[in-house]
C-alpha positions in Angstrom: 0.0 0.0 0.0 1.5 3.5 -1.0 0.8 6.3 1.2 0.4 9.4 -0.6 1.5 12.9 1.8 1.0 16.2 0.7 3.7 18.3 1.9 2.2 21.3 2.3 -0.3 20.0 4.6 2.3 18.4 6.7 4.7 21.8 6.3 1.3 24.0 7.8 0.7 21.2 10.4 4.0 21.5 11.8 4.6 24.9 11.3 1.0 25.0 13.8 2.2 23.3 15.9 5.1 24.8 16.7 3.3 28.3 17.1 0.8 26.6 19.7 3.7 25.4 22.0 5.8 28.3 21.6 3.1 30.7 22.3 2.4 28.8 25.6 6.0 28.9 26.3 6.4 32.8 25.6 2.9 34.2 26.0 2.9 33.8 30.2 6.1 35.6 30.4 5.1 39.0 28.5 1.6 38.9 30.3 2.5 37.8 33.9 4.1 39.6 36.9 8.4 40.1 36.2 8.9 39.4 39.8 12.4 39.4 40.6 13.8 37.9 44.6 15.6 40.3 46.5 18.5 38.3 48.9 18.2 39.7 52.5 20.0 39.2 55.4 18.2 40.1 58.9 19.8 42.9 61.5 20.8 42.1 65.0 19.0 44.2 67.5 22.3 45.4 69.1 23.2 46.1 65.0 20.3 47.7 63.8 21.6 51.4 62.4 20.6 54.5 64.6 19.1 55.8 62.3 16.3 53.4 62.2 15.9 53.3 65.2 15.4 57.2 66.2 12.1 56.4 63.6 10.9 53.0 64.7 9.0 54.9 67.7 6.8 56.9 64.8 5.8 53.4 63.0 5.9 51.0 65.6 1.8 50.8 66.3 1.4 50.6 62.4 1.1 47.5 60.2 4.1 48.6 57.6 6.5 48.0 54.9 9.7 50.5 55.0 12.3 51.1 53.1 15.2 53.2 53.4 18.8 53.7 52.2 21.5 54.3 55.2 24.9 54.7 53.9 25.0 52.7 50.3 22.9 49.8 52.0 18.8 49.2 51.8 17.1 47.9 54.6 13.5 46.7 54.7 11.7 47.3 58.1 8.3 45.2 58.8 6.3 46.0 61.9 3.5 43.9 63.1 1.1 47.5 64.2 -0.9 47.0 67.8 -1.9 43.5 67.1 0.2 42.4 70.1 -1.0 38.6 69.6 1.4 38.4 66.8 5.3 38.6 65.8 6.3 39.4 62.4 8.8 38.0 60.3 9.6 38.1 56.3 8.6 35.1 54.1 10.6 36.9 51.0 10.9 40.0 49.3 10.3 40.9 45.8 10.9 43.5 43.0 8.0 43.8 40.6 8.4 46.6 37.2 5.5 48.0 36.3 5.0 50.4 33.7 8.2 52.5 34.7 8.4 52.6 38.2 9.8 49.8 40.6 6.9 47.8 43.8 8.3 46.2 45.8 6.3 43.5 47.4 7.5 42.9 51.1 5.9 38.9 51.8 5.2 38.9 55.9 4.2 35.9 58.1 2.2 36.7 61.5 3.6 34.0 64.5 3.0 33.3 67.6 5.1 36.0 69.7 7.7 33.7 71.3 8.7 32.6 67.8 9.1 36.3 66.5 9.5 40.1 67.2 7.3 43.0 66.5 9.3 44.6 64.0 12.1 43.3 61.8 15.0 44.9 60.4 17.0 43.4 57.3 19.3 44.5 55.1 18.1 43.9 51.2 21.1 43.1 48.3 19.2 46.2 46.9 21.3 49.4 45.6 18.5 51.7 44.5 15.2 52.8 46.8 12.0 51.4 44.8 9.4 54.0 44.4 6.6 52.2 46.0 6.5 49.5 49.1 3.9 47.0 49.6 3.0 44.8 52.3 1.6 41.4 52.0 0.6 39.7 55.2 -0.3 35.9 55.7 -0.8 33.9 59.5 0.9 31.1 60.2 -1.1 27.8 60.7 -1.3 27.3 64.7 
């Protein structure tokens, strides 16, 4: 039995083909979030800079994500507000673009107080300030 192909129809269907699994390949990166980790390491309390602290009094009873640059270095602050059932501590930090300005998304986990603190201080691998700081709190499962 002789098979007979016609090689355009086979050229198209490939061609197809191709497009449909490269689009799914491509498409999700254009359209989602370009979320890039930021490394962190946390302060010491006897380390934290002075000038963090000389503000911490001013934020302290407010649920916040802070940013500042001391001295060529960026450092992420994180208090938990008046909830005083709660410590706070940082899942991860990101860095989002959108349009032309730079979010970064500050991830917080709420635990029980013995296993955290009421603000924490780290220090980002970050060289610029971003232009806007969000918080995104979650509790941890008791």
């Amino acid at each position: 039995m002789k098979i007979k192909w016609n090689t355009k129809a086979v050229l198209y269907g490939i061609i197809a083909i191709i497009l449909v699994v490269g689009s799914f390949l491509v498409v999700p990166k254009f359209l989602g979030d370009k979320a890039e980790a930021v490394e962190f390491t946390i302060v010491e309390r006897d380390s934290i800079p002075d000038k963090i602290l000389d503000i911490m009094p001013k934020y302290v009873n407010e649920e916040r994500a802070l940013a500042c640059k001391i001295k060529d270095k960026v450092y992420v602050i994180v208090t938990r507000g008046e909830n005083k059932d709660y410590g706070v501590e940082i899942d991860k930090i990101e860095m989002v673009k959108e349009d032309d300005k730079t979010n970064m998304k500050v991830y917080s986990v709420y635990k029980k107080p013995e296993d955290s603190h009421p603000y924490i201080v780290v220090e980002s691998s970050l060289v610029e300030l971003p232009d806007k700081v969000e918080l995104i709190s979650s509790f941890e499962d008791k």
